[in-house]
N, C-alpha and C positions, 0 to 999 in steps of 0.2 A: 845867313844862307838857309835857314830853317827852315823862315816864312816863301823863302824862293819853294824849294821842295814843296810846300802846303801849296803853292799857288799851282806848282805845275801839277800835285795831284788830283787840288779840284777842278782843273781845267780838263785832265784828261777823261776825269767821272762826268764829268757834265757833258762833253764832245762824244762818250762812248752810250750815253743817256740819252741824248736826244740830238746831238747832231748841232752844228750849228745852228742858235734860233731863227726860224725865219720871221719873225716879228723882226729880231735885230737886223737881218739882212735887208730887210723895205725899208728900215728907217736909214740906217748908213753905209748900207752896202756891205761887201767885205775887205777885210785887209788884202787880202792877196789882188785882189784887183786893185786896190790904189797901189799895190806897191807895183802891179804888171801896166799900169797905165805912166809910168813913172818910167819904169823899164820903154816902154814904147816910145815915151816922149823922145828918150837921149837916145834910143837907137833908130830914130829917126834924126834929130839932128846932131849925133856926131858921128854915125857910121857911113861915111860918104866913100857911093862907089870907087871914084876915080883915084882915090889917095894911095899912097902905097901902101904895101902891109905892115912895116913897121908903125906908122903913122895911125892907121887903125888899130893896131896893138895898143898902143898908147894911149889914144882917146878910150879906149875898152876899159884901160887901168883907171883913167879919170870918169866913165860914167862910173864903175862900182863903187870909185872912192863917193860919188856926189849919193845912188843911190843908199850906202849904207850910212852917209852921213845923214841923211834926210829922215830915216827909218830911225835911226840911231836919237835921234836928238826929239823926232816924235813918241818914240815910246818912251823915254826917259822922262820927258816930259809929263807922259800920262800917270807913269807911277808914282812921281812926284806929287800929281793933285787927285791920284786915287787911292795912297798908299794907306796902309793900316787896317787894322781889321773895323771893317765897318761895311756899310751902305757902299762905299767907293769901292772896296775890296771885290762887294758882290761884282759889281762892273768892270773890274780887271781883272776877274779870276770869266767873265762875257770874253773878254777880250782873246784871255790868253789859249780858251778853249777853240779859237779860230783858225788857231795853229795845229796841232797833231790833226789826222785824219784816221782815225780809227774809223769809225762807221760807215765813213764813204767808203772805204777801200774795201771792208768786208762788205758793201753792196752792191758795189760794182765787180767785183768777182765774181759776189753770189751770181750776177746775173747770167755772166757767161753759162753756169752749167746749167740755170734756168732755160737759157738761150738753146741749150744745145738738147734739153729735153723735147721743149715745144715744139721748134723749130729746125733739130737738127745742124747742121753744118753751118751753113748758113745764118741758122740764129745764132751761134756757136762767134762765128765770124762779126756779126753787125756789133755783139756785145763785147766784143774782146778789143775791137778797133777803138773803143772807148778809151782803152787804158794803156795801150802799146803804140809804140811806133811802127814796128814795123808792117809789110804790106799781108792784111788779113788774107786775102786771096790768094796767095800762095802757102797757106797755112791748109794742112785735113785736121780731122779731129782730132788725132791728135799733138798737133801743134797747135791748133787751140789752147787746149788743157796745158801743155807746156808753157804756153806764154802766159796765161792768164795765175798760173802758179808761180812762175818767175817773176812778175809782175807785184804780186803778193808777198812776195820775199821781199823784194827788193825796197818795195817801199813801205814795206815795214818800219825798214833802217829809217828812209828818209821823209817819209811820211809820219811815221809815230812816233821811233824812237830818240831821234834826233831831236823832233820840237825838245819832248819832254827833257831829252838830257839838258841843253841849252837853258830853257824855263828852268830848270832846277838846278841852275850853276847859276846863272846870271840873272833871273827874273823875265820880265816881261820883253825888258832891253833885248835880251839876250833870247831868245824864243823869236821876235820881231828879226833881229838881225840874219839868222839861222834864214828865218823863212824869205826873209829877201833875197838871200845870196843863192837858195835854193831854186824860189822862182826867177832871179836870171838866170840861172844854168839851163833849168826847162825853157828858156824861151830863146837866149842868146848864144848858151855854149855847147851848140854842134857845130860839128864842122863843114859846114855848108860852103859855098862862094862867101856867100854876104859876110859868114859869121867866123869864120875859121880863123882872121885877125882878131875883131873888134869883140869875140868871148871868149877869146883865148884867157881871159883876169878871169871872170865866170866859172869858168869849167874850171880851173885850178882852184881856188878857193874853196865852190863847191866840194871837191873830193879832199882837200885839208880840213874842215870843218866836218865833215862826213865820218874818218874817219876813227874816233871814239862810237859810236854810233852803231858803226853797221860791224864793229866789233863786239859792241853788248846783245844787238840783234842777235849774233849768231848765239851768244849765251842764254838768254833768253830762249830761243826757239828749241837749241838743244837742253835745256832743261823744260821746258813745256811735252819735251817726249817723252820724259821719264813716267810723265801723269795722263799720259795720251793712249788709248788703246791702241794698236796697230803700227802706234811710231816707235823708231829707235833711237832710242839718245848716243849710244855706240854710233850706230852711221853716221849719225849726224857729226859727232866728234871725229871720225874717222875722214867723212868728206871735205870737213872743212881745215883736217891739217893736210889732206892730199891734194886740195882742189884749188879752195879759198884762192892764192898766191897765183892761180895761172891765170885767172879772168880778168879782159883789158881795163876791164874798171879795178882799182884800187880798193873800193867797197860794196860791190856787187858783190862779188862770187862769196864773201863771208855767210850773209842771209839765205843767198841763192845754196851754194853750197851743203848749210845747215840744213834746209827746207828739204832737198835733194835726199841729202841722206837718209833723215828722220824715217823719209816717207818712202823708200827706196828704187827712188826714181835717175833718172839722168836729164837735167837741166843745160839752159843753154848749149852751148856747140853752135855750129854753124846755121845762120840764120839770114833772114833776107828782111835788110830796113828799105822800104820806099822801092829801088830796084835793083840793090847792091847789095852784094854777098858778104856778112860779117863773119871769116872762121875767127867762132871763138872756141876756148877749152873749154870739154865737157865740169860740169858740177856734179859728182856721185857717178856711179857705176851701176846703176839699176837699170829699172824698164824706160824704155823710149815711149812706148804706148801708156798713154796716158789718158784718163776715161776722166766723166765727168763727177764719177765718185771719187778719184783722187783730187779733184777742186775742194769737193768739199772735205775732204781729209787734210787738206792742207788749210781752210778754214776753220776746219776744230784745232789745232794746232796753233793758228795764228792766235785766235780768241786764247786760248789759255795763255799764251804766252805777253801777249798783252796783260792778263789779268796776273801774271809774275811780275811783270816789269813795275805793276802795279802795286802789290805789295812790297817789293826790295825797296820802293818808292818808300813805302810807307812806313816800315821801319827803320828807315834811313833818316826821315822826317821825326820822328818816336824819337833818336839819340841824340838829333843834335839838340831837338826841344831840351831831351831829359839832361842833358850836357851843360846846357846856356842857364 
């Protein structure tokens, strides 16, 4: 398990250093798209309109079972003929930095509150639509700022923390697996017409795998405020034993929650996906108005907290070496 931990380390140094290389993305593209081109193939050919929904259920259970066998037997594969520390190593630890999303996520945040300086509302709006579902246009400032902070929480959990836990339990295997079952959820398990049978496996999976994850997130986040100016580690502990457990997701409200409190805001509640009214429970007890300085407070926040997750990493890696 050591070497697992050291992989998902330098995977995460390397991903929060420069991002996914784009040398490596011209040359073979990236995993998350072969694994969404894969997703598209089988829900293309076994999610067929006219079947009943049990039947679409089913076939849902049989694409996840083909794509994690597929992902599963590919990356097992790769660390078999990349294992050990060497030259191969350097090119799996390439690999496995293609999973967390550290950098992307604090830049596509950052942008929103860039968006909302240059451009106001509206810039506010074009850059938030990046990262949320739901419909920008009936979002003001600040619902903006709320979503683009909940947003920040949330995939924390499933964006950063997750890979790395998975990478540091199971290796590369394990990291690949995470991020497959992660990108069907994003692509298959809403509850749409189409999808509401055929990702009904998706979405269940996803939030079992999830949640170790958006449980350490909240730990994490809430100890990133004890080192944070401005944040509270109290609220944050206080939000997320009073909030955490109402939100319809199983592993949102933990992150959301945490982030909520630190920073003394009030997160999700009722909100509008697409043209439909989600009441969900509030996350914290604070301000609704929420400005484009609290983005970036919820970005100094995020970065330390990454840079915790990153150390508990690393002397977790330091025991079991010192152990073995």
């Amino acid at each position: 398990m050591g070497s697992h931990v050291v992989l998902g380390l330098l995977a995460l140094a390397l991903e929060a250093s420069l991002g996914y290389p784009t040398a490596v993305y011209r040359v073979i593209g990236h995993p998350v798209t072969w694994m969404g081109a894969l997703i598209g193939w089988l829900d293309r050919g076994l999610n067929r309109d006219g079947d009943p929904f049990a039947r679409r259920r089913a076939r849902g259970v049989v694409a996840l079972l083909i794509l994690l066998g597929a992902v599963g037997c590919a990356a097992l594969a790769t660390q078999a003929v990349l294992g050990g520390f060497g030259a191969g190593f350097i090119s799996l630890v390439v690999l496995a930095a293609s999973l967390p999303a550290q950098r992307s996520l604090d830049e596509h945040v950052r942008a929103v509150a860039a968006g909302l300086d240059r451009n106001g509302l509206e810039g506010g709006r074009a850059a938030v639509s990046m990262i949320v579902g739901r419909n920008p246009k009936a979002l003001d400032e600040a619902g903006v700022c709320r979503a683009a902070i909940e947003s920040l929480a949330e995939n924390f959990s499933d964006g950063v923390v997750a890979p790395a836990f998975w990478l540091c339990a199971a290796g590369l295997p394990g990291g690949a697996l995470y991020k497959a079952a992660n990108t069907a959820d994003s692509m298959i398990g809403h509850r749409t017409p189409r999808h509401a049978a055929f990702g009904w496996a998706a979405a269940r999976f996803d939030d079992l795998i999830n949640l170790p994850a958006s449980r350490l997130a909240a730990l994490w986040l809430t100890l990133a405020a004890l080192v944070t100016p401005g944040a509270s580690a109290g609220g944050a502990l206080r939000a997320v034993w009073r909030d955490a457990g109402k939100h319809r997701s199983p592993n949102a409200g933990w992150p959301e929650a945490a982030m909520a409190g630190a920073l003394g805001l009030a997160l999700a509640g009722p909100r509008v996906y697409a043209d439909a009214l989600v009441d969900d429970a509030f996350m914290g007890d604070g301000r609704r108005e929420a400005t484009a300085a609290d983005i970036r407070a919820a970005l100094a926040l995020y970065r330390r907290a990454c840079v915790i997750q990153w150390l508990v990493g690393a002397a977790l890696a330091a025991a079991l070496i010192w152990r073995s």
